[in-house]
LOBA-124404 format. One record per atom (N, C-alpha, C): residue in three letters; x, y, z. Coordinates in steps of 0.1 Angstrom, whole numbers, plus 5000, padded with zeros to 4 digits. Layout:
<atoms>
alaXYZ ...
</atoms>
This chain:
<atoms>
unk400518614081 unk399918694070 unk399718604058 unk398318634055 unk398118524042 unk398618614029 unk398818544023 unk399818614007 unk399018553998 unk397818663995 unk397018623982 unk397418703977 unk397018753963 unk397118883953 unk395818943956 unk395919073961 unk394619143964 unk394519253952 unk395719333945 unk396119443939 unk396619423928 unk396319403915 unk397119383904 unk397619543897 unk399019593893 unk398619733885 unk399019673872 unk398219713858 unk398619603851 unk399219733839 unk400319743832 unk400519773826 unk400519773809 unk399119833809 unk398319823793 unk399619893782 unk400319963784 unk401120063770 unk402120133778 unk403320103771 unk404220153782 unk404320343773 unk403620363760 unk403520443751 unk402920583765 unk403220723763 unk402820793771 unk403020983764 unk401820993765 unk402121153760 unk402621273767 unk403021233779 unk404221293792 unk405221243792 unk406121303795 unk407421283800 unk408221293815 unk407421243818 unk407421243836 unk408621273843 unk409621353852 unk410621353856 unk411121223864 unk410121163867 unk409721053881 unk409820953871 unk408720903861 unk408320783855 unk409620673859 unk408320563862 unk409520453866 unk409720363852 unk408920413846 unk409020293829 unk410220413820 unk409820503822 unk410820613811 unk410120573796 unk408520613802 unk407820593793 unk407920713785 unk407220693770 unk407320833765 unk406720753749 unk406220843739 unk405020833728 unk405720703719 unk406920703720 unk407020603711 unk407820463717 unk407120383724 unk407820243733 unk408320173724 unk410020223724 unk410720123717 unk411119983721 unk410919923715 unk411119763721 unk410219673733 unk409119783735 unk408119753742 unk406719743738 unk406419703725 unk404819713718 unk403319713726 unk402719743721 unk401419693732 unk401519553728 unk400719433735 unk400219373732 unk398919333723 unk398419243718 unk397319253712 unk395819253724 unk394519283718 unk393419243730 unk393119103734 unk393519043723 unk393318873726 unk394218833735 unk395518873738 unk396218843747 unk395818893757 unk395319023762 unk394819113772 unk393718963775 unk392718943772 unk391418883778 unk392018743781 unk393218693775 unk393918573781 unk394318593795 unk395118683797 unk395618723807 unk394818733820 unk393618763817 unk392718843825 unk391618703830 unk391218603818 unk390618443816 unk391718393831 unk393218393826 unk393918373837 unk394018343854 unk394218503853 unk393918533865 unk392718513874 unk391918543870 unk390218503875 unk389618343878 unk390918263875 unk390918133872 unk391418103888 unk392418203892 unk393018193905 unk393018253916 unk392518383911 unk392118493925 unk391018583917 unk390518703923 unk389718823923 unk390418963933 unk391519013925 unk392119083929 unk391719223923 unk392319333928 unk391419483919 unk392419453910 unk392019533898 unk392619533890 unk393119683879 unk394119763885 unk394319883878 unk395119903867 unk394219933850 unk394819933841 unk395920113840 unk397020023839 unk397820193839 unk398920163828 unk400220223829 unk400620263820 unk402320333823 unk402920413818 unk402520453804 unk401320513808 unk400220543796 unk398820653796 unk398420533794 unk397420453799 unk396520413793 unk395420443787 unk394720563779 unk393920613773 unk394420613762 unk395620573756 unk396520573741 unk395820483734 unk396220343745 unk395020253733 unk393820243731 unk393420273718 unk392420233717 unk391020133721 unk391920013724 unk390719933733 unk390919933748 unk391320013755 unk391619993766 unk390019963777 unk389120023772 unk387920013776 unk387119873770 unk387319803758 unk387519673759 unk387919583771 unk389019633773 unk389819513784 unk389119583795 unk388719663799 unk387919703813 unk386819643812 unk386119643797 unk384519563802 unk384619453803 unk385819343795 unk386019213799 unk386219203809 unk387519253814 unk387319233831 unk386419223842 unk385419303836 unk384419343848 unk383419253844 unk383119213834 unk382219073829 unk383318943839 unk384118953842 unk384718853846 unk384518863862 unk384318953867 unk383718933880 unk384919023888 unk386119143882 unk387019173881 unk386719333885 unk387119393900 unk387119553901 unk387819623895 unk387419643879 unk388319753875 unk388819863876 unk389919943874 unk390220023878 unk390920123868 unk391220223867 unk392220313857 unk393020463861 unk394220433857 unk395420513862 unk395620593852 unk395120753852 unk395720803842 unk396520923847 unk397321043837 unk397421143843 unk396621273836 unk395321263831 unk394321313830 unk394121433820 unk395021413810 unk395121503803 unk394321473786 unk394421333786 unk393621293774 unk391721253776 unk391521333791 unk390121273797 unk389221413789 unk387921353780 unk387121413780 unk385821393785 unk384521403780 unk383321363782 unk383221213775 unk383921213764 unk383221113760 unk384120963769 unk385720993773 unk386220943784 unk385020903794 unk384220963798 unk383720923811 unk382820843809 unk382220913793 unk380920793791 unk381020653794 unk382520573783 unk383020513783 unk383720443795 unk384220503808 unk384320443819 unk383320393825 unk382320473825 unk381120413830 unk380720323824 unk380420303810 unk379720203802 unk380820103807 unk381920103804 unk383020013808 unk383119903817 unk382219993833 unk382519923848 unk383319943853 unk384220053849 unk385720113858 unk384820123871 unk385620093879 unk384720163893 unk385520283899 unk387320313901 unk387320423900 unk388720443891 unk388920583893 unk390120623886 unk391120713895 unk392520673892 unk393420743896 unk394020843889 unk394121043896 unk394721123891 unk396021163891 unk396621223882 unk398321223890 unk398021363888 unk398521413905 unk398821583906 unk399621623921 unk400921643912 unk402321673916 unk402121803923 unk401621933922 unk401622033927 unk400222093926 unk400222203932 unk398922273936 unk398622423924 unk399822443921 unk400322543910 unk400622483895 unk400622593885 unk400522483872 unk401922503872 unk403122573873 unk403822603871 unk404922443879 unk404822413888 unk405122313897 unk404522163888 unk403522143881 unk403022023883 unk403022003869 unk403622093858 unk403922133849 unk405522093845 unk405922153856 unk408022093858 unk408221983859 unk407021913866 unk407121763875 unk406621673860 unk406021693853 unk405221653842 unk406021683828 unk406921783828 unk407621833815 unk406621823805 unk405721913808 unk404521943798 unk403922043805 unk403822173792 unk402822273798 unk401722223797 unk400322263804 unk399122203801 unk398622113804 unk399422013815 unk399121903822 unk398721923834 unk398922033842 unk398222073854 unk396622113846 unk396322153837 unk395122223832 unk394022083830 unk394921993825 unk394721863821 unk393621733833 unk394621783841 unk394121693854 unk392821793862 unk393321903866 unk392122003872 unk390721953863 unk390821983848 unk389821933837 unk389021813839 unk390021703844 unk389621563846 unk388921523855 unk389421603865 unk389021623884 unk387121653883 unk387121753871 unk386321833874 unk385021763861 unk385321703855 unk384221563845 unk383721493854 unk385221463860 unk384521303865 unk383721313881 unk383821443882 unk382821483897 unk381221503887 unk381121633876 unk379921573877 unk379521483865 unk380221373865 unk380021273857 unk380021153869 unk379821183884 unk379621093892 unk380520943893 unk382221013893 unk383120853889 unk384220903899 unk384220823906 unk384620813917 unk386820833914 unk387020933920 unk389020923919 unk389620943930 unk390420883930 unk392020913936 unk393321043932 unk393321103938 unk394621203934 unk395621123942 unk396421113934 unk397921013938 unk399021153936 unk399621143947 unk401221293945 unk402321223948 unk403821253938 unk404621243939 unk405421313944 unk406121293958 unk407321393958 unk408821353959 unk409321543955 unk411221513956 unk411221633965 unk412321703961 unk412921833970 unk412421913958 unk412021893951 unk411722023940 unk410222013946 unk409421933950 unk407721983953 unk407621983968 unk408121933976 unk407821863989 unk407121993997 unk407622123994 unk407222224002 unk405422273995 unk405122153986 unk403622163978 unk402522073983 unk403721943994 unk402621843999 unk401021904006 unk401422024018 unk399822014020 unk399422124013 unk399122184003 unk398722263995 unk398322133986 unk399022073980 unk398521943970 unk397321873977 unk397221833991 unk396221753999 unk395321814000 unk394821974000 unk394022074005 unk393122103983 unk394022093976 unk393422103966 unk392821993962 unk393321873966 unk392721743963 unk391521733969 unk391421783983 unk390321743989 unk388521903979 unk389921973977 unk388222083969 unk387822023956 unk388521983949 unk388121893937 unk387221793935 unk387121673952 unk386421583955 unk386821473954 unk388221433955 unk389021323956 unk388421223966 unk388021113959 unk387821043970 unk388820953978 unk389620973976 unk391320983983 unk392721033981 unk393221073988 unk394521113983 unk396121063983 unk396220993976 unk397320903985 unk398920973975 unk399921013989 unk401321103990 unk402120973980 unk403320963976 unk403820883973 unk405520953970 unk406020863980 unk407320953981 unk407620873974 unk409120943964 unk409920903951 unk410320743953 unk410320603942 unk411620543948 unk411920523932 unk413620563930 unk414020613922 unk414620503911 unk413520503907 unk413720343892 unk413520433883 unk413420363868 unk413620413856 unk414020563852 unk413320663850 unk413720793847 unk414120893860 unk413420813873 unk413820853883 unk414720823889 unk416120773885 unk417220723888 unk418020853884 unk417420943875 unk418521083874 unk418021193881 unk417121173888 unk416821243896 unk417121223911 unk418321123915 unk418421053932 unk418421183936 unk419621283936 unk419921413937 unk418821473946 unk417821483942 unk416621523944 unk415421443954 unk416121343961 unk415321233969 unk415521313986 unk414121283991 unk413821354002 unk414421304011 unk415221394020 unk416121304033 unk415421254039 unk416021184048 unk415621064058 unk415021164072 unk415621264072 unk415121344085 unk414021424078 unk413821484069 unk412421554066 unk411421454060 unk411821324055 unk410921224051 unk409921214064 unk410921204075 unk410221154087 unk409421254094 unk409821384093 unk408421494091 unk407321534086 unk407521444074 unk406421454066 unk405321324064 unk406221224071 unk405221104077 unk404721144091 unk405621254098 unk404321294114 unk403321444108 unk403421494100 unk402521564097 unk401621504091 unk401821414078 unk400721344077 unk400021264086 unk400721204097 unk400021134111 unk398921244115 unk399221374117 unk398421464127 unk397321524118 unk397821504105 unk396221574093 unk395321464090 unk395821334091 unk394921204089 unk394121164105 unk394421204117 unk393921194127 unk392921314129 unk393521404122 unk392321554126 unk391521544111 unk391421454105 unk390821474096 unk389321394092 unk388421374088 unk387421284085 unk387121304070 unk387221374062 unk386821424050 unk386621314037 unk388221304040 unk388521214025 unk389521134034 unk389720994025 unk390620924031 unk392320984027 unk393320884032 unk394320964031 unk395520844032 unk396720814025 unk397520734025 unk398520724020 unk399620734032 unk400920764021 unk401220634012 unk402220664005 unk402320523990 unk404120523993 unk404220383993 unk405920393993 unk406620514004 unk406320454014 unk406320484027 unk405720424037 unk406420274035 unk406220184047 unk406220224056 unk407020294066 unk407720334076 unk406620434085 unk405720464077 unk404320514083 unk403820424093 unk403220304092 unk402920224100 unk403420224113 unk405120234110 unk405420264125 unk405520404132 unk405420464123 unk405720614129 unk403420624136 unk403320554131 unk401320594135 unk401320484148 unk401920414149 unk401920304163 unk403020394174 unk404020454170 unk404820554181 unk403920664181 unk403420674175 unk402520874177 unk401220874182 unk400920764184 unk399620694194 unk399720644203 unk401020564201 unk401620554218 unk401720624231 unk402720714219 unk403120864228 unk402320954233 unk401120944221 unk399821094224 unk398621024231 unk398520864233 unk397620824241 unk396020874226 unk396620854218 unk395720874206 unk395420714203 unk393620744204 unk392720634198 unk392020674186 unk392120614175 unk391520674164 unk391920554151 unk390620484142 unk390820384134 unk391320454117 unk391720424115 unk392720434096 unk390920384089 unk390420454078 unk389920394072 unk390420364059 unk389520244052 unk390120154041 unk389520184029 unk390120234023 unk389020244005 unk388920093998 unk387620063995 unk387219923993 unk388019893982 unk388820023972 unk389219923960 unk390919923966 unk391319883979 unk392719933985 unk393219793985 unk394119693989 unk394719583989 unk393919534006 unk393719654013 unk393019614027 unk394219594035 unk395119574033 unk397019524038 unk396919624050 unk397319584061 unk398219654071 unk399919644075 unk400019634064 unk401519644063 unk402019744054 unk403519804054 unk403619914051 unk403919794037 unk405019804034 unk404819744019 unk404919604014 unk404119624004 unk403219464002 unk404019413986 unk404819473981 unk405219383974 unk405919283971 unk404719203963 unk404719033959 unk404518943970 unk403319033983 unk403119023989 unk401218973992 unk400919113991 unk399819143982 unk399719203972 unk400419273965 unk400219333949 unk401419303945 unk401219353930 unk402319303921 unk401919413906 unk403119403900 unk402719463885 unk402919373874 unk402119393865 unk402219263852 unk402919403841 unk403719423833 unk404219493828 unk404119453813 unk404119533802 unk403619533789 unk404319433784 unk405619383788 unk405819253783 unk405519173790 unk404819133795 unk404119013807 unk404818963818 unk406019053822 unk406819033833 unk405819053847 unk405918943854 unk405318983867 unk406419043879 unk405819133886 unk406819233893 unk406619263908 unk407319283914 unk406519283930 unk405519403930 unk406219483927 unk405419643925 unk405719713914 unk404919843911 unk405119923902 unk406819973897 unk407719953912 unk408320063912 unk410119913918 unk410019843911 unk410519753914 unk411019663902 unk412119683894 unk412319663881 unk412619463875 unk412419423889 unk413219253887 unk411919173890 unk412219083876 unk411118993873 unk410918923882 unk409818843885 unk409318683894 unk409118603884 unk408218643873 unk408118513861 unk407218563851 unk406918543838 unk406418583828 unk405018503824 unk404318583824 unk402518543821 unk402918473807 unk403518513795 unk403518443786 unk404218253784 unk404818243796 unk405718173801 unk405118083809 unk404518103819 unk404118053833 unk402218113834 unk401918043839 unk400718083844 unk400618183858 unk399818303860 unk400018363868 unk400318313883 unk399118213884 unk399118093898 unk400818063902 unk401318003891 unk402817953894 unk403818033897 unk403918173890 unk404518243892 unk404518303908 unk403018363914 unk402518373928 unk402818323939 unk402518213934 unk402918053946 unk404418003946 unk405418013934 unk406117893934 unk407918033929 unk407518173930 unk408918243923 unk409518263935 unk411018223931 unk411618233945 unk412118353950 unk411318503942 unk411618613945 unk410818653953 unk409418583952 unk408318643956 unk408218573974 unk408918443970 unk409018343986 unk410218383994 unk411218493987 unk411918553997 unk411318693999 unk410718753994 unk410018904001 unk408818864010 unk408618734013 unk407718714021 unk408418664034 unk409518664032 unk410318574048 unk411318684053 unk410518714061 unk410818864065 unk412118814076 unk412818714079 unk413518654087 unk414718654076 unk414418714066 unk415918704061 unk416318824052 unk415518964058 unk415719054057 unk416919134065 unk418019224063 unk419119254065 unk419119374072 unk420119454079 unk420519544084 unk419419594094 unk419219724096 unk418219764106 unk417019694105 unk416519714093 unk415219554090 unk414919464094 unk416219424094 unk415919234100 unk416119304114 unk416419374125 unk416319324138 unk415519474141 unk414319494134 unk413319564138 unk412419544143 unk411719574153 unk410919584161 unk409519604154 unk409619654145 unk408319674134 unk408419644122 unk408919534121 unk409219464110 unk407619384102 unk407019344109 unk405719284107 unk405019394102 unk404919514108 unk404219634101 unk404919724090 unk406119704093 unk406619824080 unk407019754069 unk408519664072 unk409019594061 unk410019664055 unk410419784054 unk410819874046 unk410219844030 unk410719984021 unk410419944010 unk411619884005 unk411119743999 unk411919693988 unk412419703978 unk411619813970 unk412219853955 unk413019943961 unk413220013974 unk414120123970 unk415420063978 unk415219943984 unk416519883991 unk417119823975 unk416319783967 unk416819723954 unk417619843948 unk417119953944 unk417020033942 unk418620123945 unk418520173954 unk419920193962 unk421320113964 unk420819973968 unk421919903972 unk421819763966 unk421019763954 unk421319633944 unk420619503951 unk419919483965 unk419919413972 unk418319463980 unk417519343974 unk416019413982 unk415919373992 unk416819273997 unk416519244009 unk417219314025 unk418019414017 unk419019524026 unk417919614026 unk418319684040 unk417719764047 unk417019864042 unk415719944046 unk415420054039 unk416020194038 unk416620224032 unk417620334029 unk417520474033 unk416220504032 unk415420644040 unk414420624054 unk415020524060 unk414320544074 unk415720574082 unk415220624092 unk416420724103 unk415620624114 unk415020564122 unk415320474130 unk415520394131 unk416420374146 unk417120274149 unk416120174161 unk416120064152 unk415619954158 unk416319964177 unk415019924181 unk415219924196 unk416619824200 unk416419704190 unk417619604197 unk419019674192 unk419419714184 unk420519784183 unk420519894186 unk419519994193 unk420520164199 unk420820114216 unk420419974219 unk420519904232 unk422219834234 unk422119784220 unk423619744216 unk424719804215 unk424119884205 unk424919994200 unk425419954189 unk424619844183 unk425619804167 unk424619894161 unk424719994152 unk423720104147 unk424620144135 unk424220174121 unk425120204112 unk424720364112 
</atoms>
């Protein structure tokens, strides 16, 4: 596996006019001790990178629509030869929003919608008028011709919303929908309580197996749920099913379940580089290091790539090259990202043979 940076999510303002039950920043309107940065630092950062790769690049947040130049740093980027991108949760999108993406070079945008009902995506959001918000968004940027993502978060409070959430995504015009099960960092650490078991996780990675194989419409991809990869290699096995995954061109292209500091990574409002969004321990600081050195030379980033010194059911998995477990949530749970992934229920072939099985 070659280990370029294909994915950057870059974290423009950790400032946010939601209160997310999930948020992994525990973002909220006023980022204490976390300032934006200035734009001149933004177009350094970005001079940077382009110096060393051409990875997409998704400005998120926090909201990114707060700051004011945020479309600034999109048109730099895209003058740089750079696929921009933007994460919002769609509540501050108007017309004149869209003008401005386009004039910008955003090529697409991502929507957050937690439920199908406002009452559900509303609870998930702790904001009335954020389901109104996003449907609103959904519905500019179709005929404002700009291409989105509906991204969904689940726990036990929405999970029984997943295919009702996929079925409204697809009437809206999503031009993908990607599931993203919880992994429980920043504000989502008071919600573990609420984390989907390991036995219905794994029903909800074969259901999505059997709606992504009967489906053609829109693309479809679970997020932080490595463990897909192998459950789609066992359910093709077993069903003597032939049928190819397609790739959304602005995606990392990765066939591995999780790629962080891999192929993607997050740059966060203080210039901390990160394996992923959802993954709170540094590799090295852009203000510090050049992004190149950090990439190439952090010894966090050169142990999540040697998959030979990953632990417990992980290291003697059988699909280890495809899944990996997720890392943030082995960090996550057990202080230790290189320990096992915490919500998978199988057991590696070499140990139910053994019988050393925890």
């Amino acid at each position: 596996m070659e280990f370029t940076p294909k994915w950057i999510a870059w974290e423009i303002t950790r400032r946010c006019n939601l209160r997310c039950v999930h948020c992994r920043s525990s973002s909220e309107m006023e980022a204490k001790g976390h300032p934006d940065f200035p734009t001149e630092e933004a177009y350094r950062l970005i001079d940077d990178i382009v110096s060393y790769a051409q990875p997409v690049v998704v400005l998120s947040g926090g909201e990114p629509l707060v700051r004011k130049d945020v479309f600034d740093i999109a048109s730099y980027g895209t003058s740089k030869g750079l696929r921009m991108c933007l994460a919002t949760n769609g509540t501050l999108v108007n017309q004149e929003t869209c003008d401005r993406i386009k004039a910008s070079g955003i090529r697409i945008v991502s929507l957050s919608l937690d439920g199908a009902a406002e009452s559900v995506h509303d609870d998930f959001r702790s904001q009335k008028g954020a389901f109104a918000g996003t449907i609103n968004a959904a519905r500019l940027f179709k005929q404002n011709g700009i291409e989105f993502i509906i991204n969904s978060s689940f726990t036990k409070r929405n999970q029984e919303e997943i295919p009702r959430v996929y079925r409204l995504a697809k009437e809206l015009g999503a031009t993908a929908w990607y599931m993203f099960m919880i992994v429980p960092t920043g504000r989502g650490e008071d919600i573990m309580s609420e984390l989907i078991s390991k036995e219905e996780y794994e029903e909800i990675l074969d259901w999505h197996y059997e709606m992504e194989k009967n489906e053609d419409a829109m693309l479809v991809r679970p997020t932080c749920a490595p463990h897909y990869y192998r459950v789609v290699l066992q359910q093709a096995k077993e069903k003597g099913d032939k049928y190819k995954r397609r790739t959304l061109k602005f995606s990392t292209g990765g066939s591995k379940g999780c790629l962080a500091g891999q192929l993607i990574c997050l740059i966060d409002v203080d210039g901390n580089v990160l394996p992923c969004s959802y993954f709170p321990k540094p590799a090295g600081n852009v203000r510090q290091q050049s992004f190149k050195d950090i990439w190439e030379n952090s010894e966090l980033f050169r142990e999540l790539r040697d998959f030979s010194k990953y632990k417990g059911k992980c290291g003697s998995c059988e699909y280890i090259n495809v899944c990996g477990g997720c890392r943030a949530r082995s960090y996550s749970v057990y202080g230790d990202y290189l320990e096992e992934e915490p919500f998978c229920s199988y057991i590696p072939r070499k140990l139910s043979l053994t019988g050393k099985n925890k």
